[in-house]
N, C-alpha and C positions, 0 to 999 in steps of 0.2 A: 134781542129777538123781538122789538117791541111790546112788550108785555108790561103792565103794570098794575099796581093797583094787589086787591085779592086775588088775581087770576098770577098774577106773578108769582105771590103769595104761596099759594097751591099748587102749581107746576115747579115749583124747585122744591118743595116740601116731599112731592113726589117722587123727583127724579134723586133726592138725596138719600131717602127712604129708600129707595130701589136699591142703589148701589151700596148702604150699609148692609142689604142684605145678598146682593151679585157677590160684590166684591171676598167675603170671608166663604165664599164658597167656590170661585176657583182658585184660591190660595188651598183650599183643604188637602187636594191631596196631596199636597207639600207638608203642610201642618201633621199629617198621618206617619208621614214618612223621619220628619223630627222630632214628634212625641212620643212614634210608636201607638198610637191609640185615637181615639175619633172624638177627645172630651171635650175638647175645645176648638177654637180656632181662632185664626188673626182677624183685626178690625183697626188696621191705621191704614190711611188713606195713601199708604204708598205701593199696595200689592200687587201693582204689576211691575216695579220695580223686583220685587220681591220674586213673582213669579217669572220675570225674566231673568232673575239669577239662580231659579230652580231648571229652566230650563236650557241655559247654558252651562251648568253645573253636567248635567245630563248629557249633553254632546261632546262637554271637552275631557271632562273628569272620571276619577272611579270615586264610588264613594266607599268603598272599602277601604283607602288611605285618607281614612280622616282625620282635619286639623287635631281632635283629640287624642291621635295616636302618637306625636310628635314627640321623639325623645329629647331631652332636654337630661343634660348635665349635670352632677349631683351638686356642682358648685353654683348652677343657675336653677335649682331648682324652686328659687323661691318667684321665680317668675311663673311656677304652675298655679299660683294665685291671680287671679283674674282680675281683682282689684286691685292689688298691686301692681302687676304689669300695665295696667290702662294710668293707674294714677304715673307712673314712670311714662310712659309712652306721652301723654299728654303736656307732665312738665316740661319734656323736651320740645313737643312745638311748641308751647307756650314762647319759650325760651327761645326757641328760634324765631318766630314771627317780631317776637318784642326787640328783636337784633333789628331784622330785616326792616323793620317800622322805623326804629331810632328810638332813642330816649326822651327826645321830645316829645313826640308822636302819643306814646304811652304812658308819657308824665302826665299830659291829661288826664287821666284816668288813674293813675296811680297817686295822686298826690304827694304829697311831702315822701312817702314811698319809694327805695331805691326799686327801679322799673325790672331789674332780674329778680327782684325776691317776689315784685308783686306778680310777677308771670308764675313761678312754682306754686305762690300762692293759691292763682287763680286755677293751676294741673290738679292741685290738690284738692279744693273745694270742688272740681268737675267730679274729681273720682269719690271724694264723699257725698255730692248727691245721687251717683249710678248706687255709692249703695244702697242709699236711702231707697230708692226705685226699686232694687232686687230682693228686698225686704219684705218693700210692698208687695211683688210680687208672689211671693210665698205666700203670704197673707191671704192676695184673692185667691191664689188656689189650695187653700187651706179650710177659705171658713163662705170666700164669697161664690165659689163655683157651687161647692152641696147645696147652699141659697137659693142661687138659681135655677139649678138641678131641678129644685120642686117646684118650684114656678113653673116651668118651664114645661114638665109633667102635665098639670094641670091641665094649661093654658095651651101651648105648642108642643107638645107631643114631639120627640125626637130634635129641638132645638136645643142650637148649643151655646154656650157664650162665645162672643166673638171682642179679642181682648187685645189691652195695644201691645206695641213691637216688641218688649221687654220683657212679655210672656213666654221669648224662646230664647231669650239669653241664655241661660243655665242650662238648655241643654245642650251648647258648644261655644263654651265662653273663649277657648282659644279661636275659633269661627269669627266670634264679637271683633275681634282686635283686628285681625288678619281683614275680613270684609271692612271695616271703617277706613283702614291703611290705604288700602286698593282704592276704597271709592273716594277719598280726599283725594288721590295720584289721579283718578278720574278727572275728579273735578279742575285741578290745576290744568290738565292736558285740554281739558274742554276750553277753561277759558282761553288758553293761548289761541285755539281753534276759531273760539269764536269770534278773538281782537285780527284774526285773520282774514275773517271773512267780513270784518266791518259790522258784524251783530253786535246788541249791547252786549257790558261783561256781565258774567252771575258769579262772584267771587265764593268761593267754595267755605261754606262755615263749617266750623269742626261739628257744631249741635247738631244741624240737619245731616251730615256727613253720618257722623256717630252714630246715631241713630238707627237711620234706614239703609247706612253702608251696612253695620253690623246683623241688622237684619236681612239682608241680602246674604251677609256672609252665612250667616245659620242656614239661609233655606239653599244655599251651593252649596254648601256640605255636607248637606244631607241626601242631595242624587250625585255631587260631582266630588268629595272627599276634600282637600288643599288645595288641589286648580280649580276647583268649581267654587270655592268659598272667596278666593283672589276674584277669577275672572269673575264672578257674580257679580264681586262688592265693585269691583271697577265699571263694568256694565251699570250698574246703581251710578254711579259718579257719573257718568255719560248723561244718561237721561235726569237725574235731578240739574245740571246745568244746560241743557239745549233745549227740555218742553217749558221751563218757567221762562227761558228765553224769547221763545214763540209766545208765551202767555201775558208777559207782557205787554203789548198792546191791547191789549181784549181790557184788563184792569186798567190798564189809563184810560180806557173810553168809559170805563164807569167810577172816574173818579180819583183813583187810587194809582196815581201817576208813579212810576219808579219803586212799586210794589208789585211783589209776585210770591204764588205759591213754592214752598221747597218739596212736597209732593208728588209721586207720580202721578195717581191716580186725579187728583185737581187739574193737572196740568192735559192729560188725553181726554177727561170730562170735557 
């Protein structure tokens, strides 16, 4: 925009400021509708991602058949563990992609390492750091939210913390799995789309996917039930490979060539 210097400085400083506080405030009424209460709210930079899967949730779905109503077999019952179903879901891509790759491919990275072990390896260490994450999050809302609580009194009157995406895990971890599924399907369908139309590719990463698919999933099933938590996270998969597509030229003119954000909200800023 030609700007530089301290005025540069200060006008992103502003408009960042702005939209940490925009943005966790038209996610809320989704945040109300998935906690049940008004305590918190979301603050990762993907929520219109997010509220684009509350609002197609909304059109296509009911949310009275929620992912968490899903009966499951007393012989698969131990898939109603969330960490375990995610640490199995992921050994399997792992496993799959390190096919599709070669051995070569992943030997680099694997080293002296037979390249199938190092793939569950690497499913495995995914799903022991989600839980590390979901730990933590008990944590802030255990001891870090009454913290801020009174600060917050204080100071802002009626403000609330606005916390990252892993804050709504737990309230539809079947959500978590089914949204991240959909929006990797997203993401692969995007890239074929976009080797169609001669755009660069944005090759779908399971982290970014993970993530803010699964959080996409939570906020579609919570207006739209199992078709809104699917079609959500796949709408998520849509737009994290087509806006960092667009955004990439913007970041190569300042620098940052063949870099892009995996973010919604980066990416329509």
């Amino acid at each position: 925009a030609g700007l530089d210097g301290a005025v540069l400085v200060i006008v992103g400083a502003v408009i960042l400021g702005f939209l940490m506080v925009l943005m966790p405030a038209i996610g809320q009424p989704f945040m109300r509708q998935i906690t049940g209460n008004d305590d918190i709210a979301i603050g990762h930079f993907s929520t219109i991602g997010y509220v684009a899967a509350g609002f197609v949730g909304s059109a296509v779905g009911d949310k009275k058949k929620s992912t968490e109503d899903i009966k499951i077999s007393d012989k698969w019952a131990f898939l109603k563990d969330s960490l375990l179903s995610t640490a199995l879901t992921m050994v399997a891509l792992f496993i799959i992609i390190a096919i599709l790759a070669g051995s070569d491919i992943v030997g680099k990275y694997a080293g002296e390492q037979n390249f199938i072990m190092f793939s569950i390896i690497q499913g495995l260490t995914f799903a022991a750091g989600l839980s590390i994450i979901l730990l933590g999050v008990r944590m802030i809302l255990n001891e870090i939210v009454p913290a801020f609580k009174g600060i917050a009194d204080k100071l802002v009157p009626g403000a609330k913390p606005a916390l990252d995406v892993p804050i709504v895990f737990p309230y539809a971890p079947t959500a978590v799995l089914i949204g991240f599924l959909f929006s990797f399907a997203g993401g692969l369908i995007s890239m074929a789309l976009l080797g169609a139309l001669s755009m660069v590719l944005i090759i779908p990463g399971l982290v970014p996917h993970f993530f803010t698919g699964a959080g996409a999933g939570v906020f579609g099933n919570a207006t739209g039930g199992r078709v809104g938590a699917a079609i959500g996270g796949f709408v998520n998969g849509i737009l994290i490979s087509f806006l960092p597509a667009f955004l990439l030229p913007v970041l190569g003119d300042l620098g940052f060539a063949n870099t892009t954000f995996g973010d919604t909200d980066f990416g329509v800023v």
